[in-house]
C-alpha positions in Angstrom: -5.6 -14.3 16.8 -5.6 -18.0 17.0 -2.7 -19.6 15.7 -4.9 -22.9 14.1 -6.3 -19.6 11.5 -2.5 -19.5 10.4 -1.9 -22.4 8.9 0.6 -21.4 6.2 2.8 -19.6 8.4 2.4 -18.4 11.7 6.0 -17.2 12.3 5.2 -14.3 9.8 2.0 -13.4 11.9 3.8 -10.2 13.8 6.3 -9.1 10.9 6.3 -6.3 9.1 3.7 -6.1 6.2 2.9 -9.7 6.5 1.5 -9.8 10.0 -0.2 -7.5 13.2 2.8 -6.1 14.5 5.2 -7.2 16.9 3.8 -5.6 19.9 0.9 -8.0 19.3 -1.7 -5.1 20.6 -5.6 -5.7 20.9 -7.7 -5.1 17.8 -9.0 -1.9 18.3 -5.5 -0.1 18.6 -4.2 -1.8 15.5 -7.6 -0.9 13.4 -6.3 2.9 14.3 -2.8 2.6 13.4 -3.9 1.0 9.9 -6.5 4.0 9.7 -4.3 6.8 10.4 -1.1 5.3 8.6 -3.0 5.0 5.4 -4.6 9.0 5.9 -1.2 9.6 6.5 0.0 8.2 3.3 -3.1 9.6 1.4 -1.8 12.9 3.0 1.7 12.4 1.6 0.4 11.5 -1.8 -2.1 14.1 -2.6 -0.1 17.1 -1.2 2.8 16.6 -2.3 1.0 16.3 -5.7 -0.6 19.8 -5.1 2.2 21.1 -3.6 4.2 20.1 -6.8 2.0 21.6 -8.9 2.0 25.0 -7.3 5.4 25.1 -7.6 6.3 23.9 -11.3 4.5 23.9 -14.4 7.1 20.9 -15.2 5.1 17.8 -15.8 8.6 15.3 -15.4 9.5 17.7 -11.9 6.2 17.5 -10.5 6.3 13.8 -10.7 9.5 13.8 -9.0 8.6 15.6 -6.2 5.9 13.8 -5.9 7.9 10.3 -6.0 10.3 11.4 -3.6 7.7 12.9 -0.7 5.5 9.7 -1.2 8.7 7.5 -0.8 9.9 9.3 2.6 6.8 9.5 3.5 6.1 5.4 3.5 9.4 5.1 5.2 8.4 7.3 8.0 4.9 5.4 8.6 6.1 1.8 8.6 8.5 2.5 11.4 5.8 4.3 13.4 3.3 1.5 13.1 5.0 -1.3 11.6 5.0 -3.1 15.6 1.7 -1.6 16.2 -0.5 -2.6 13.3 2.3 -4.4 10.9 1.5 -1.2 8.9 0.3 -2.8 5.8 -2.0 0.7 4.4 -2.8 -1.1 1.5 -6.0 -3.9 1.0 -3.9 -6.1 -1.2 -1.0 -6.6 1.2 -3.7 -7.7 3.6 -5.5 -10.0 1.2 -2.1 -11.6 0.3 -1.2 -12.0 4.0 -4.8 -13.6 4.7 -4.1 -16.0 1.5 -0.7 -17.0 2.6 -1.6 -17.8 6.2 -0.6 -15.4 8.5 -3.6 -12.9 9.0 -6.9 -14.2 10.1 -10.3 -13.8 8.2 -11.9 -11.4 10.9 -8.8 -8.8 11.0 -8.0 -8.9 7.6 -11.9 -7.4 6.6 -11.8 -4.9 9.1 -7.9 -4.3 8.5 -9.4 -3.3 4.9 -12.3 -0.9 5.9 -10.1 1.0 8.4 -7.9 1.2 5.4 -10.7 2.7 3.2 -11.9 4.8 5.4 -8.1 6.1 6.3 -7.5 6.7 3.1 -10.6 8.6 2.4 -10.3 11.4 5.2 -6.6 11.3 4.1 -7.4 12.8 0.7 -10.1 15.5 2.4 -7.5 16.4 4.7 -5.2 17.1 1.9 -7.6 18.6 0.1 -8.3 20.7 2.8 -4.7 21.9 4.0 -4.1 23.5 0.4 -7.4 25.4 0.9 -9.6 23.1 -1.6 -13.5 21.4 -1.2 -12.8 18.4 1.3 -14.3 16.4 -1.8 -13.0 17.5 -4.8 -13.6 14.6 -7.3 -10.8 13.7 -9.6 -11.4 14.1 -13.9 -8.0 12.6 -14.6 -9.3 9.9 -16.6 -6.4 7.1 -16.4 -8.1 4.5 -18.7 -6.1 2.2 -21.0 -4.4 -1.1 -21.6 -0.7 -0.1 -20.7 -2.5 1.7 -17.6 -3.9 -1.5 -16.4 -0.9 -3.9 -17.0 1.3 -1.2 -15.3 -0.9 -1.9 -12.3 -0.7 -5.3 -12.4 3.4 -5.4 -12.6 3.4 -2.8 -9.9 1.3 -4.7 -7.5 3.1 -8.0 -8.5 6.7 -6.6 -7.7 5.4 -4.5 -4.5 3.8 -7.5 -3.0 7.3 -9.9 -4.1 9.6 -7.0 -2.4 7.4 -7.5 1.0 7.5 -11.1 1.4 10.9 -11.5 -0.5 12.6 -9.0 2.4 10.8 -10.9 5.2 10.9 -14.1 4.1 14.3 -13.7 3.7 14.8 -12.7 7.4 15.5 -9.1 6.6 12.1 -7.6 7.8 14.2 -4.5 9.2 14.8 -3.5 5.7 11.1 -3.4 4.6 10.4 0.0 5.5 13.1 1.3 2.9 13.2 -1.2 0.8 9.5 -0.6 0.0 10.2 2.9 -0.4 12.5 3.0 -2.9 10.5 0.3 -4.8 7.5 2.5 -4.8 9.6 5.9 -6.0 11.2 3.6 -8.5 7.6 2.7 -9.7 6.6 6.0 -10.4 8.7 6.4 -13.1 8.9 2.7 -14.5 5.0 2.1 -14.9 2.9 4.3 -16.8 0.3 3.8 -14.2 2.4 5.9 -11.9 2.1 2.8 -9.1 -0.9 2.9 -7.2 -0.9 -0.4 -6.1 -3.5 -0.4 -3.6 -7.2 0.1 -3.7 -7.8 2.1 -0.7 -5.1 4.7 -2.3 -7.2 4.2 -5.9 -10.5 4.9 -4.1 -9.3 8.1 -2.2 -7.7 9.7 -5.0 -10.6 9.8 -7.1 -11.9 12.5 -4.1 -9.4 14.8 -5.4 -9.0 16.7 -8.8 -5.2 17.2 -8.5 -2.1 16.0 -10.2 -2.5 12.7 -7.9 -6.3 12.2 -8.7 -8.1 9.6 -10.7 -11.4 9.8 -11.9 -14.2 7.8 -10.0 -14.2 5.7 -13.8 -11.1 4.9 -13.9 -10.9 3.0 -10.4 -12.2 0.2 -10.8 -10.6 -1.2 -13.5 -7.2 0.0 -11.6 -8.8 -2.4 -8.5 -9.6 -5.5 -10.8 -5.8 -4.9 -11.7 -4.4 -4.9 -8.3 -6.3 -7.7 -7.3 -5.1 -9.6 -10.4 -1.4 -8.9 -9.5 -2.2 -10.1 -6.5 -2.9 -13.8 -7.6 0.3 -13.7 -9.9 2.5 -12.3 -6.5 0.4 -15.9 -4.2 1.5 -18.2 -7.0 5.4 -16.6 -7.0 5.4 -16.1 -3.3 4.7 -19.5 -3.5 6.8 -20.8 -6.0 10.1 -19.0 -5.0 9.3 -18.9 -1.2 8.0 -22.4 -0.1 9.4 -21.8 3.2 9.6 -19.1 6.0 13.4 -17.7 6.6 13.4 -19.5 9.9 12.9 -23.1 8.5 14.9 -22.2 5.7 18.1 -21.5 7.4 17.5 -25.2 8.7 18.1 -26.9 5.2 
């Protein structure tokens, strides 16, 4: 990566959700680690879902185990790859990080298709482990205007806890602080917090309590990438500086 492609702010370029990862690795490793963290993730998401639902008929308990899993889960997978890839498993944190300055052009496309393509054999593996079709398309419909400004709050306030921790010099705390945001989610928006496109996309290739109907995604998409504007402009607005020149005023 070239540091003239990072205009904005280059010091962020190996943190935590808003760069490649400290170890600074070669392109190829980092395109794995974004793969196989967002399967991963996929993994969490949709078993646990099945899981839950094999083991309650309670709509409010299933959602809870399903919170909690995803939430450990996401934990878990930023510290393995965070210093690898930056372990960002999620388009829009990518686009964001390309917007603001501390991602190039190339990486942040192919960061995005490993990402889809993760997230895809994540929810066949799932599908798998609990003995279902590899594809198993979703009928949850999930179509409606409190859906779709749900996903624009959660992707807002996801995005704003990433760069608020690191901009803030507390990248350490991303991992958990991003958890907890995202189990939080589940129960505040109505949308249930996808908050990501490549985790929209591969749960319409299961019909479980996690799924979404192949319908339904793309207007879930045009909302996550419209939260995303909202979180540049606040990012922005409430974060003109990175921690380090901050700390100098």
């Amino acid at each position: 990566m070239n540091n003239h492609e990072l205009p904005d702010a280059p010091e962020l370029a190996h943190e935590v959700e808003t760069g490649t990862g400290a170890f600074q690795l070669d392109l190829t490793r980092r395109l794995v680690a974004e793969g196989l963290g967002t399967a991963l993730l996929i993994v969490a998401v949709i078993g646990s879902g099945i899981m839950a639902q094999q083991l309650s008929t309670d709509v409010g308990l299933q959602l809870l185990e399903n919170s909690i899993a995803t939430a450990g889960a996401l934990v878990g997978l930023i510290l393995m790859f965070g210093a690898v890839s930056g372990a960002h498993f999620n388009p829009i944190v990518t686009l964001l990080d390309r917007l603001l300055g501390s991602i190039s052009s190339r990486d942040t496309g192919l960061y995005v298709i490993a990402q889809a393509i993760g997230g895809c054999l994540g929810a066949m593996l799932a599908n798998v482990m609990f003995e279902l079709p590899a594809i198993n398309v979703s009928t949850h419909v999930r179509s409606s205007p409190a859906l779709w400004i749900s996903e624009v709050v959660a992707t807002v306030t996801l995005l704003l806890v990433i760069q608020g921790c690191v901009r803030s010099g507390r990248a350490a705390v991303v991992p958990f602080a991003v958890a907890a945001w995202i189990c939080g989610a589940y129960w505040f928006t109505s949308s249930t917090s996808f908050a990501n496109p490549a985790v929209t996309i591969a749960r319409t290739l299961s019909d479980t309590f996690a799924g979404i109907a192949p319908s339904s995604a793309p207007m879930f998409i045009v909302m996550q990438l419209l939260g995303m504007c909202l979180a540049f402009g606040l990012v922005k607005l409430l974060y003109p500086l990175p921690h380090s020149e901050n700390s100098n005023d």
